[in-house]
ZAMAR-257762 format. One record per residue (C-alpha): residue number from 0; residue in three letters; y, z, x. Coordinates in steps of 0.2 Angstrom, whole numbers, plus 5000, padded with zeros to 4 digits. Layout:
<recs>
+-----+-----+------+------+------+
|   k |   r |   py |   pz |   px |
+-----+-----+------+------+------+
| NUM | ALA |    Y |    Z |    X |
...
+-----+-----+------+------+------+
</recs>
This chain:
<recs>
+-----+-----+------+------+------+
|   k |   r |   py |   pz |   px |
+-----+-----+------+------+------+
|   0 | UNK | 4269 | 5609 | 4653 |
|   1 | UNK | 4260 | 5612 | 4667 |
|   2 | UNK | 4269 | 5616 | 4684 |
|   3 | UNK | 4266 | 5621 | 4702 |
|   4 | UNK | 4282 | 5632 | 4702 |
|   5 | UNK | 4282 | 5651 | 4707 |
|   6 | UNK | 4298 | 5652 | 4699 |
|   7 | UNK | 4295 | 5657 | 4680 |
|   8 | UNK | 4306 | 5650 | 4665 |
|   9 | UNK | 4310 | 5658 | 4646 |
|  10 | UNK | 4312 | 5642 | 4638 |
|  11 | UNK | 4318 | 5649 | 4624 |
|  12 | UNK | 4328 | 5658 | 4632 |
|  13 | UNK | 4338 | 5643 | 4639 |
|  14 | UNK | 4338 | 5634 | 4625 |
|  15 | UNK | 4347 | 5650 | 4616 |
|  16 | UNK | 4360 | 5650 | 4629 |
|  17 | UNK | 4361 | 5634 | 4629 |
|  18 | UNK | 4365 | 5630 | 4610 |
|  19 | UNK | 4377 | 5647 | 4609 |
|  20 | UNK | 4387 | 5638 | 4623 |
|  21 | UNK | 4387 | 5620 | 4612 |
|  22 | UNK | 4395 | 5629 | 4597 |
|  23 | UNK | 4411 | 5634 | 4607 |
|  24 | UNK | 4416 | 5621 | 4618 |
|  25 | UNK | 4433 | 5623 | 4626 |
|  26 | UNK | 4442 | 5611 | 4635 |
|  27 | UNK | 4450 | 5615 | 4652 |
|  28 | UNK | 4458 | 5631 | 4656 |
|  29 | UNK | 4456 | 5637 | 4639 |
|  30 | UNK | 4437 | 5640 | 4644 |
|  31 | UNK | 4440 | 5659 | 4641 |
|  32 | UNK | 4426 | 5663 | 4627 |
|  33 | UNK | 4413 | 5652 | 4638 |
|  34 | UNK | 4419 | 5664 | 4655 |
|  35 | UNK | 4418 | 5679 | 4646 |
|  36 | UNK | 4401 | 5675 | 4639 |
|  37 | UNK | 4394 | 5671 | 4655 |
|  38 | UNK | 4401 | 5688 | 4662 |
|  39 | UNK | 4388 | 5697 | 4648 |
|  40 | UNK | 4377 | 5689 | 4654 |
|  41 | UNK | 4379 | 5689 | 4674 |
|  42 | UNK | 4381 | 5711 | 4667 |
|  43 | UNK | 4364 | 5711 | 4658 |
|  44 | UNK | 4356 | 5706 | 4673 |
|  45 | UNK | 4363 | 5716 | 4685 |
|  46 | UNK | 4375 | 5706 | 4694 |
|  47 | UNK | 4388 | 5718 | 4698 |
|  48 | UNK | 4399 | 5706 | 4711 |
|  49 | UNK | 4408 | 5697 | 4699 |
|  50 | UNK | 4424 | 5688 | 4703 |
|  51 | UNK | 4434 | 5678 | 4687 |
|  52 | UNK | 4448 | 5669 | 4686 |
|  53 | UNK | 4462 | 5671 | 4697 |
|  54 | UNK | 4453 | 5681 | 4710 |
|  55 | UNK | 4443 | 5663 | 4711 |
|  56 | UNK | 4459 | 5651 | 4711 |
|  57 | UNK | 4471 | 5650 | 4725 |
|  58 | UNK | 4486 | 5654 | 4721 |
|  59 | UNK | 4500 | 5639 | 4717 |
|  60 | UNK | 4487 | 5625 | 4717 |
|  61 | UNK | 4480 | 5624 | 4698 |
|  62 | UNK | 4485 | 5606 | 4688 |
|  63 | UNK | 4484 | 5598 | 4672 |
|  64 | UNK | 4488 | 5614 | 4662 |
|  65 | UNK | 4489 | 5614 | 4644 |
|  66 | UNK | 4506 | 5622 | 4636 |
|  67 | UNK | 4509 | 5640 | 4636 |
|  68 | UNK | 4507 | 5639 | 4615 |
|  69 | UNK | 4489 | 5631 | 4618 |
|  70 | UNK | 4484 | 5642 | 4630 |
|  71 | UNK | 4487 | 5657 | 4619 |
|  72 | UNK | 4482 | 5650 | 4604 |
|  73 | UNK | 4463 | 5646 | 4614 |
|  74 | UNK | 4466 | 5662 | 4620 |
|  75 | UNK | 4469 | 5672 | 4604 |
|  76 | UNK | 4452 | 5660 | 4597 |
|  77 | UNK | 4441 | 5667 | 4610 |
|  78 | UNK | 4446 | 5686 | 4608 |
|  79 | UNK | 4441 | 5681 | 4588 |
|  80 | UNK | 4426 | 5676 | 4593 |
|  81 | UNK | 4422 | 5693 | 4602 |
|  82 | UNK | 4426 | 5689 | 4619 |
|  83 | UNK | 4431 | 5705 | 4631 |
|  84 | UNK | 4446 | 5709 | 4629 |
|  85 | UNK | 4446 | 5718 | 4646 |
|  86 | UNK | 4442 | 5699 | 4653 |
|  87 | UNK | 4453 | 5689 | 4642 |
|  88 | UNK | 4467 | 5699 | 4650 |
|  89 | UNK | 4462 | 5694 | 4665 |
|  90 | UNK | 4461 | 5676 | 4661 |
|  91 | UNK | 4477 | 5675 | 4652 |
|  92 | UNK | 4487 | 5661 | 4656 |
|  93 | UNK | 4472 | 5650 | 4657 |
|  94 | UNK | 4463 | 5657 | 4673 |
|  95 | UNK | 4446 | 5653 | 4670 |
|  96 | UNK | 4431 | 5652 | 4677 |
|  97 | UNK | 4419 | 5665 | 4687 |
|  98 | UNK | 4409 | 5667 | 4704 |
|  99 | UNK | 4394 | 5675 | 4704 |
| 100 | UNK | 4385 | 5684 | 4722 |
| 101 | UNK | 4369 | 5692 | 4726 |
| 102 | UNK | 4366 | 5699 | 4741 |
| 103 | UNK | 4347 | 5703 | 4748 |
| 104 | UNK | 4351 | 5705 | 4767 |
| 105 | UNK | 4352 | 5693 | 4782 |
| 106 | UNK | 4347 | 5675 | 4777 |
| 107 | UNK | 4358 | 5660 | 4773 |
| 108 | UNK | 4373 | 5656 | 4762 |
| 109 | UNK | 4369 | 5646 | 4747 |
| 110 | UNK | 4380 | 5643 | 4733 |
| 111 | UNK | 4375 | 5633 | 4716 |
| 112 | UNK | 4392 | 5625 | 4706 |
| 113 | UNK | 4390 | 5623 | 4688 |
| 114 | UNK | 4404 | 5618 | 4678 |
| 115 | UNK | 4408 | 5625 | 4660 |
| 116 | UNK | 4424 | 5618 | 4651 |
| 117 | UNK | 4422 | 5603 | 4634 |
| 118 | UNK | 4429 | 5589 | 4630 |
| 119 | UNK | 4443 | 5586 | 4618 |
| 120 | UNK | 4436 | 5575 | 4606 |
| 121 | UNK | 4426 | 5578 | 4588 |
| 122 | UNK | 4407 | 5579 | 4586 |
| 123 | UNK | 4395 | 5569 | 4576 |
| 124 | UNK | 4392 | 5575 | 4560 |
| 125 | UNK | 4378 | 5563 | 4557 |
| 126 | UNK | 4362 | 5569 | 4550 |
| 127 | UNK | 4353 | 5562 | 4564 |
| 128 | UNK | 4364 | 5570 | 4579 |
| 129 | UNK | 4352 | 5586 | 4583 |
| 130 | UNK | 4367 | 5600 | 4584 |
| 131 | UNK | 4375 | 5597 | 4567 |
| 132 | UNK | 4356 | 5597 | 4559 |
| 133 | UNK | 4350 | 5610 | 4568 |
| 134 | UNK | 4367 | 5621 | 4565 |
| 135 | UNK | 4375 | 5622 | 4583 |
| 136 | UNK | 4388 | 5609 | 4580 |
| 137 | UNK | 4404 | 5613 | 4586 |
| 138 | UNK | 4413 | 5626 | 4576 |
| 139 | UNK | 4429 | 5620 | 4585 |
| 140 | UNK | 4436 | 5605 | 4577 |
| 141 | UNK | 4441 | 5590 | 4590 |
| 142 | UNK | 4433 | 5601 | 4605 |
| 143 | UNK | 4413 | 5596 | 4610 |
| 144 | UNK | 4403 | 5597 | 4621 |
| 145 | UNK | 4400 | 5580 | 4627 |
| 146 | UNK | 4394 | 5579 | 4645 |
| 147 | UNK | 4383 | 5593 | 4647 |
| 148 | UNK | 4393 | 5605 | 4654 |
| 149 | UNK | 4384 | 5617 | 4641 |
| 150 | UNK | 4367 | 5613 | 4648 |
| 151 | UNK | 4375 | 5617 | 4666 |
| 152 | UNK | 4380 | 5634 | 4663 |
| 153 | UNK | 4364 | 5637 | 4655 |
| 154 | UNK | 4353 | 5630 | 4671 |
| 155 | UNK | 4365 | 5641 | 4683 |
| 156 | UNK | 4360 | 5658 | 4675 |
| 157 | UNK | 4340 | 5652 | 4674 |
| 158 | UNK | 4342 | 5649 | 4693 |
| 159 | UNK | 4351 | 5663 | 4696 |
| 160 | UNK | 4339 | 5675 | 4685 |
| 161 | UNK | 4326 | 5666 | 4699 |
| 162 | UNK | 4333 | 5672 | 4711 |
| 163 | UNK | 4336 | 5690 | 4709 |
| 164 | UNK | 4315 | 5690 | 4702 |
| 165 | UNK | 4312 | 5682 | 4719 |
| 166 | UNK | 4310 | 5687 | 4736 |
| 167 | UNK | 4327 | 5677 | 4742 |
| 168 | UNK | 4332 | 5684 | 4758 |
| 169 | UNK | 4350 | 5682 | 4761 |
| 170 | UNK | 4367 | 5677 | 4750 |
| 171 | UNK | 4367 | 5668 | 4734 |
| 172 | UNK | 4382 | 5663 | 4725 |
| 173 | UNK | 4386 | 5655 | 4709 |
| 174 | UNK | 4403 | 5647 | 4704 |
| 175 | UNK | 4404 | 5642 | 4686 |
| 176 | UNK | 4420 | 5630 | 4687 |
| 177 | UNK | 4435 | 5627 | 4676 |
| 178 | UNK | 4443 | 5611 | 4672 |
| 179 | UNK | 4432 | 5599 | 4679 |
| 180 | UNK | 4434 | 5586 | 4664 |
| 181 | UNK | 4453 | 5586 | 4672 |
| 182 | UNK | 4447 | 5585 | 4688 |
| 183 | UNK | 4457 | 5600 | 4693 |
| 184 | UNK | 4447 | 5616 | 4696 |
| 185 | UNK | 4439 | 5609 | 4710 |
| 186 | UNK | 4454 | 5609 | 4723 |
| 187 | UNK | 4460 | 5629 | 4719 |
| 188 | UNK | 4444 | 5635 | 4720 |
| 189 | UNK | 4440 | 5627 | 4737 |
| 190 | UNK | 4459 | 5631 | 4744 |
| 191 | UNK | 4452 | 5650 | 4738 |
| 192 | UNK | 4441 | 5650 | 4754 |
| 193 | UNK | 4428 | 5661 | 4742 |
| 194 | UNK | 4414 | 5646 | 4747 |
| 195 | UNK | 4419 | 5645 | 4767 |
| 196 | UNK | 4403 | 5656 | 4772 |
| 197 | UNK | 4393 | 5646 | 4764 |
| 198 | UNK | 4379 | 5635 | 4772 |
| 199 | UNK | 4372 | 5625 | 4758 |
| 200 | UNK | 4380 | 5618 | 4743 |
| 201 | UNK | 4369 | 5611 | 4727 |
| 202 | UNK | 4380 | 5606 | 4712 |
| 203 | UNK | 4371 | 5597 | 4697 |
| 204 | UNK | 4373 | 5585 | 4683 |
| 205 | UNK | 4362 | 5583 | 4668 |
| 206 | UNK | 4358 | 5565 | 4661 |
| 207 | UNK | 4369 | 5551 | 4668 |
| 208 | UNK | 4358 | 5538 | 4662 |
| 209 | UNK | 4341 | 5545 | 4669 |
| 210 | UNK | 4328 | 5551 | 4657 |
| 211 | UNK | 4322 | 5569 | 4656 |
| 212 | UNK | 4307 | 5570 | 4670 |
| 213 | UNK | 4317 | 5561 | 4681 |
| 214 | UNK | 4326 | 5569 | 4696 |
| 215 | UNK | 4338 | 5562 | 4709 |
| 216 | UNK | 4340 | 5572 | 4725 |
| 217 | UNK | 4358 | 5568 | 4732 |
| 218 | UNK | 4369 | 5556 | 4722 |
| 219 | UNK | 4383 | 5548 | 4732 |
| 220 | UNK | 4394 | 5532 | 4724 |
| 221 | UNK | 4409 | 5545 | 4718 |
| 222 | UNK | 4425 | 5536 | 4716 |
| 223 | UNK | 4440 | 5546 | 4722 |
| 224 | UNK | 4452 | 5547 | 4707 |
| 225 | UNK | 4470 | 5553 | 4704 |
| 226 | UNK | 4477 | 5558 | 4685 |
| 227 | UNK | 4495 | 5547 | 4682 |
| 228 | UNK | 4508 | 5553 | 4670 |
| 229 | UNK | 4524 | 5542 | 4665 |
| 230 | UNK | 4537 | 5546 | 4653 |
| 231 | UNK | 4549 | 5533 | 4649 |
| 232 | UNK | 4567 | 5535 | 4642 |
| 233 | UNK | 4577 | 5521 | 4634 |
| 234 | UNK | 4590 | 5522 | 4620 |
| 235 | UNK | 4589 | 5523 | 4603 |
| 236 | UNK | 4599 | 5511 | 4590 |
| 237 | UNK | 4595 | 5505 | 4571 |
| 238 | UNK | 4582 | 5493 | 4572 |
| 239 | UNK | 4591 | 5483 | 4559 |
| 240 | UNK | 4608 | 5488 | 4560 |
| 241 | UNK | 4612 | 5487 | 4580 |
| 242 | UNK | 4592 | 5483 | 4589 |
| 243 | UNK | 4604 | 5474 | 4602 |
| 244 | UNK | 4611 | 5493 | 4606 |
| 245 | UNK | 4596 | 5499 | 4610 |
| 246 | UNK | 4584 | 5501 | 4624 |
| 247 | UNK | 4565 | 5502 | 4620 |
| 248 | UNK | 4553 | 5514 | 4628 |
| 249 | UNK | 4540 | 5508 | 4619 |
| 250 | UNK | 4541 | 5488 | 4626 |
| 251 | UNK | 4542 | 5497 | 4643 |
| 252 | UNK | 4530 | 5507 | 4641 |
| 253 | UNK | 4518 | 5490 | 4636 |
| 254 | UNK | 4522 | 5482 | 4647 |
| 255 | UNK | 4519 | 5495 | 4662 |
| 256 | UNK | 4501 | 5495 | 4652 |
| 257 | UNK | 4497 | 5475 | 4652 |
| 258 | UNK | 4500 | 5475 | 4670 |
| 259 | UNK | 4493 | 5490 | 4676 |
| 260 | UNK | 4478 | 5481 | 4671 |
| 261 | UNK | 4483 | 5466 | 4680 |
| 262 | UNK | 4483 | 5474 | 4698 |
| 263 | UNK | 4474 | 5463 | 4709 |
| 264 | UNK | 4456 | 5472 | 4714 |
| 265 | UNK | 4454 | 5477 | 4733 |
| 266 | UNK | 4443 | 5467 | 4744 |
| 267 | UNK | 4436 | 5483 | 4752 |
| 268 | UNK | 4427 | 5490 | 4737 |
| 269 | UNK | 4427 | 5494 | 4719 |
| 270 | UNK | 4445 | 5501 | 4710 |
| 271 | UNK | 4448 | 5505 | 4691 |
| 272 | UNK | 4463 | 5509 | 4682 |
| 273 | UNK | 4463 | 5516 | 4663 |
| 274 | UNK | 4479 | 5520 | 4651 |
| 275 | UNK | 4469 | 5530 | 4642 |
| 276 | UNK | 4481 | 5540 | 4629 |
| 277 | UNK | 4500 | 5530 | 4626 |
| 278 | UNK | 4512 | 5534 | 4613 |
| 279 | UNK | 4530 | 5533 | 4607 |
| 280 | UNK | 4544 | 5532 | 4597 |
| 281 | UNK | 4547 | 5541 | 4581 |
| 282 | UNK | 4549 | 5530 | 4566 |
| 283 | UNK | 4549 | 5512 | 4561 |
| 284 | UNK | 4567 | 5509 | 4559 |
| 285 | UNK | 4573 | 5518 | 4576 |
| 286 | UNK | 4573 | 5509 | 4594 |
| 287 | UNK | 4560 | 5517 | 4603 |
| 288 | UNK | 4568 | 5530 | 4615 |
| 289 | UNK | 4554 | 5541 | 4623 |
| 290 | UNK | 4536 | 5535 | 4626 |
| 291 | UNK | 4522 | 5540 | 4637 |
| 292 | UNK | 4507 | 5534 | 4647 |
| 293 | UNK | 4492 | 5546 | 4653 |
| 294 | UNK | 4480 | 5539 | 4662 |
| 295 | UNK | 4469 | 5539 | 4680 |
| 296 | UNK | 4467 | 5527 | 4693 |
| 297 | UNK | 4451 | 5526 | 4703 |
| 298 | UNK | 4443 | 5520 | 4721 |
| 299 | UNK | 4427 | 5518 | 4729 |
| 300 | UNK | 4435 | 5527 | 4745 |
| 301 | UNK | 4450 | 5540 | 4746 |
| 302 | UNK | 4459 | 5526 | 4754 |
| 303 | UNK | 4455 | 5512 | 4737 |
| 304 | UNK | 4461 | 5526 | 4726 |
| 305 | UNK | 4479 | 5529 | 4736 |
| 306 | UNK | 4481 | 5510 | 4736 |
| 307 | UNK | 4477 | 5509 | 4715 |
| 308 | UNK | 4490 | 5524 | 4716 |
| 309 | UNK | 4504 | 5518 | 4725 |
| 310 | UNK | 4502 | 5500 | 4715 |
| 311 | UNK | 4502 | 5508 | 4700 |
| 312 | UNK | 4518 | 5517 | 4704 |
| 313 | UNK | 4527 | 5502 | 4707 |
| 314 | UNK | 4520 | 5491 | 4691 |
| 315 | UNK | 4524 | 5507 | 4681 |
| 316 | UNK | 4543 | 5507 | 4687 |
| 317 | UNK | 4546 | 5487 | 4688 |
| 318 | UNK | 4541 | 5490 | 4669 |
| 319 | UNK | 4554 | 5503 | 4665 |
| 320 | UNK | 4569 | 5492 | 4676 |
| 321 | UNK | 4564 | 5476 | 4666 |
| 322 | UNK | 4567 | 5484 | 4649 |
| 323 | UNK | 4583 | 5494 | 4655 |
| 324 | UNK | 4574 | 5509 | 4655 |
| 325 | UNK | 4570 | 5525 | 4668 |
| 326 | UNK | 4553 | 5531 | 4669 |
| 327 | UNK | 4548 | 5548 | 4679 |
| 328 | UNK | 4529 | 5545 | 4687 |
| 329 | UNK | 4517 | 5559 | 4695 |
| 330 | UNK | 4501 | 5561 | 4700 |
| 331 | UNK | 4490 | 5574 | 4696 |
| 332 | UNK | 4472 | 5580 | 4697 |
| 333 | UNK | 4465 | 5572 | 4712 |
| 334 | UNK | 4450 | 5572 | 4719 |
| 335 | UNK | 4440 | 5564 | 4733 |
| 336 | UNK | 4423 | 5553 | 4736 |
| 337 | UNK | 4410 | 5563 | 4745 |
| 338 | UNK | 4393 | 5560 | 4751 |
| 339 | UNK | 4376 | 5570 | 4749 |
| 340 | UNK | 4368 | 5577 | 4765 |
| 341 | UNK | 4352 | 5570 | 4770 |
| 342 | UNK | 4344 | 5586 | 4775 |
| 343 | UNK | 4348 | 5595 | 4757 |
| 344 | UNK | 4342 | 5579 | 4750 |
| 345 | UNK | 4325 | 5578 | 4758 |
| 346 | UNK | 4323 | 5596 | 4754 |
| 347 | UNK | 4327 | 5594 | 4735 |
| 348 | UNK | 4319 | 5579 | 4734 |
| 349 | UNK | 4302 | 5586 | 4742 |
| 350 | UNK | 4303 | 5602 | 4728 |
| 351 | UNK | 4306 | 5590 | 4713 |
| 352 | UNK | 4289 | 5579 | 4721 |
| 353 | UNK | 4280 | 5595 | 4720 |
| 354 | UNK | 4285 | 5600 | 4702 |
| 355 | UNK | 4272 | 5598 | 4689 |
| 356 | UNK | 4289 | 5596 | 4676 |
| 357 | UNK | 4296 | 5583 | 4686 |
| 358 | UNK | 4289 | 5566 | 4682 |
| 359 | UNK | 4299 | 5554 | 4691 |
| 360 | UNK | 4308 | 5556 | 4710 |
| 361 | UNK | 4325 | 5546 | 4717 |
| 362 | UNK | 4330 | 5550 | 4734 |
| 363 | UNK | 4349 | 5544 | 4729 |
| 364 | UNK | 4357 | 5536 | 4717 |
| 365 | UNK | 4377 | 5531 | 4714 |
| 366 | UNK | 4387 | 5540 | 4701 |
| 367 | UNK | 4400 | 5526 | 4697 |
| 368 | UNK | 4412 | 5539 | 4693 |
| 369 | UNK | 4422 | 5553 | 4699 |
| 370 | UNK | 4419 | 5570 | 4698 |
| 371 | UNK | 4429 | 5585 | 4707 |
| 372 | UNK | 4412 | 5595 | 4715 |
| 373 | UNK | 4417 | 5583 | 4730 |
| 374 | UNK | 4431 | 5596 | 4735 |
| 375 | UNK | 4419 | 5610 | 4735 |
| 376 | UNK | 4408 | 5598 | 4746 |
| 377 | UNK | 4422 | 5593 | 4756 |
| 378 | UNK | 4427 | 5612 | 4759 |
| 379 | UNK | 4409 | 5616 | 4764 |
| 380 | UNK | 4404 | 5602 | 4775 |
| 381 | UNK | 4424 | 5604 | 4785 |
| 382 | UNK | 4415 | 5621 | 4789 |
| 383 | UNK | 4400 | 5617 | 4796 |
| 384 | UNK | 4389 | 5617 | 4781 |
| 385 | UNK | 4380 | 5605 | 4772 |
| 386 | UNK | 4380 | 5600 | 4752 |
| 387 | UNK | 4372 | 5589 | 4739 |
| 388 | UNK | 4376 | 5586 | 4722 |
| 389 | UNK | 4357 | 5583 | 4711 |
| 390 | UNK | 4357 | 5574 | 4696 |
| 391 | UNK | 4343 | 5582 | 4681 |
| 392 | UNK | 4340 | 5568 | 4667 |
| 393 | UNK | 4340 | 5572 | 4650 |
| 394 | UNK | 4337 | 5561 | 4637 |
| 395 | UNK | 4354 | 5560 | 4627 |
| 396 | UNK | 4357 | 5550 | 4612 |
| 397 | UNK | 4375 | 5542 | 4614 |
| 398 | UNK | 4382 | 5541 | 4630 |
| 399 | UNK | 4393 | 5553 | 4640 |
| 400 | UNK | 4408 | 5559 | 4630 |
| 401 | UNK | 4405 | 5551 | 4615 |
| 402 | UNK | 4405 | 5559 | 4597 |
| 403 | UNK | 4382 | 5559 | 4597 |
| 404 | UNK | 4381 | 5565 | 4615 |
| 405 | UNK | 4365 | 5577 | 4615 |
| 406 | UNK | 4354 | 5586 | 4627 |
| 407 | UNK | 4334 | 5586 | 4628 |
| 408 | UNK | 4332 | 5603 | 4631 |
| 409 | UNK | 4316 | 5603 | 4639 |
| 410 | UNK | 4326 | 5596 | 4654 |
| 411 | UNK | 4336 | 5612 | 4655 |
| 412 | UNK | 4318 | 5622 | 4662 |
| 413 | UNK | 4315 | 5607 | 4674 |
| 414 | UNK | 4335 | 5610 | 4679 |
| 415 | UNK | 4332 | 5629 | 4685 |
| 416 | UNK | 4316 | 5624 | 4692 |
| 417 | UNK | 4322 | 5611 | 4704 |
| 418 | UNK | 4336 | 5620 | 4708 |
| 419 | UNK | 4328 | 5637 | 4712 |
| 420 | UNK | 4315 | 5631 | 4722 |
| 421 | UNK | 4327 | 5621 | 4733 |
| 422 | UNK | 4339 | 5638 | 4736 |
| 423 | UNK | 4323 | 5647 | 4740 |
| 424 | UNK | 4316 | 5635 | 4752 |
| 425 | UNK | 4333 | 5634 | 4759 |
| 426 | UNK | 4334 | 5653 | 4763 |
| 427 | UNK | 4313 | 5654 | 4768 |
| 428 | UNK | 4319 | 5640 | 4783 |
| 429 | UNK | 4331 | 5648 | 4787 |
+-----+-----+------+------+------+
</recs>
């Protein structure tokens, strides 16, 4: 494909990395294989300023941890599959994730976030889903990756091998982020400081519904969103002997699930709520006495998102009082809307115009969804710098987080290009 770029991509390269990262997703915090494979390959460049797990988390503010018995059990998985096991001690008790700097004098601060960590659901094993007839399926059963986080960590070491061939005068940094899924490796990251030096922001996205040769400079429209966790307690009886002794966790718990659903929508903008994974009981003759809802709720602004909380809160415990039982609510994974600069829009959007690879140019798009990059954004723009998070397509058969989820990995060589052009220009203006 023909291009006006000075920056130079190994395709095959990319679409190697990229498929190696595909067959071993791990969901958040247990992303220790995927940090330690970046590592090797942050070493076979030459990057020597490596920072990886806690050194990159503040300390106290991580969420939305698994159980120590999963974490070790990912843990032991990774050091099967060859990990370091210099780094996996390091990582152990799931801090994950790296940050990668280059230095080349005075100049600017740019930093690229890519995220790394899968989803926990099963993959396709259709004969017309790419990875499973092509052989990179998932080898770890009920983990994929379905939202491109693979193709992310892939883009952020093509951009970063651009850089270091390039003539980039200043400092480049690259995060690769834990626990977005969760939305929860955004906040300790940000509350490290590691990113306060830094003047511009990119984070990117592959797909979301724009086809490969389509680029969208700064997308905006992120709904704030906070994670809820209720666990309900009643009392058990014999369902047929004494049902009149017990009281069910289970009824509350469905009722705390209609009405959450039943929350009257803001007139200052779009909300959402989701009960997303419930559960309870333990056999069909016994009362209920435990159940559980996991869930998120969601705003246009900050401010939508802490009124779907607080509303939720009191449907959720009106629920458990109606049916005799308690319930113990909190609020997790948080994270808020954001908005893309006009100046690192222009700029991307100016590169991607240019681009031979690029057939197709939005200035700005809305997401319609939440994503945790805003803290990062947040924590760069309170400093005085500016941020903008791009959107690649990619053609992708299924939609996000489904089982047939794919990537077009030709837009993995327009990803690094767009990108690594727009962190050059940023450091030749400056």
């Amino acid at each position: 494909m023909a291009t006006d770029s000075t920056v130079r991509v190994d395709e095959d390269w990319l679409r190697s990395l990229r498929r190696e990262f595909h067959r071993r997703p791990e969901p958040a915090w247990r992303e220790f294989w995927t940090t330690a494979r970046v590592v090797e390959e942050l070493d076979s460049m030459g990057v020597d300023d490596v920072l990886v797990g806690p050194e990159i988390l503040a300390d106290g503010k991580r969420s939305a941890l698994p159980d120590a018995d999963e974490l070790a059990a990912w843990h032991e998985q990774a050091r099967e599959a060859g990990a370091d096991p210099t780094l996996l001690e390091r990582m152990e008790g799931g801090y994950t994730g790296a940050l990668a700097t280059v230095e080349r004098g005075p100049g600017p601060t740019v930093a690229l976030r890519v995220d790394i960590d899968g989803l926990p659901r099963a993959e396709s094993e259709s004969e017309g889903h790419h990875p499973a007839q092509a052989g990179f399926r998932s080898v770890h059963e009920g983990a994929m990756h379905a939202c491109g986080h693979d193709a992310h960590a892939t883009i952020g070491l093509g951009v970063l091998q651009a850089v270091l061939d390039s003539d980039f005068g200043g400092t480049f940094k690259l995060l690769f982020q834990p626990s977005e899924e969760m939305i929860a490796g955004g906040k300790p990251i940000a509350e490290s400081g590691l990113l306060d030096d830094v003047d511009t922001l990119l984070a990117v996205h592959v797909g979301l519904d724009h086809p490969t040769g389509e680029v969208v400079a700064g997308v905006d429209g992120f709904l704030a969103v906070t994670h809820l966790d209720a666990e309900f307690a009643g009392e058990p009886a014999h369902a047929g002997g004494q049902p009149n002794q017990g009281e069910n966790a289970v009824q509350a718990m469905a009722t705390a699930v209609q009405n959450l659903y039943g929350v009257a929508r803001h007139e200052d903008g779009a909300t959402r709520v989701n009960a997303g994974h419930v559960g309870g009981g333990s056999a069909t003759n016994i009362i209920p006495e435990t159940a559980f809802i996991e869930g998120e709720v969601r705003g246009e602004t900050t401010e939508l998102m802490e009124y779907m909380r607080e509303r939720s809160r009191e449907v959720i415990e009106s629920a458990a009082e109606m049916h005799n039982c308690s319930v113990e609510v909190s609020f997790d994974g948080e994270a808020p809307s954001a908005t893309s600069d006009q100046s690192v829009v222009d700029r991307v959007q100016a590169v991607a115009e240019r681009s031979g690879r690029v057939t197709n140019v939005l200035e700005r798009d809305e997401l319609g969804g939440s994503e945790d990059a805003t803290y990062l954004m947040h924590r760069v723009q309170d400093q005085g710098g500016e941020a903008a998070y791009v959107c690649v397509g990619t053609d992708h058969p299924g939609g996000h987080h489904t089982a047939t989820f794919d990537v077009d990995e030709d837009s993995l060589a327009i990803g690094v290009e767009v990108l690594a052009e727009s962190v050059l220009e940023v450091a030749a203006e400056h």
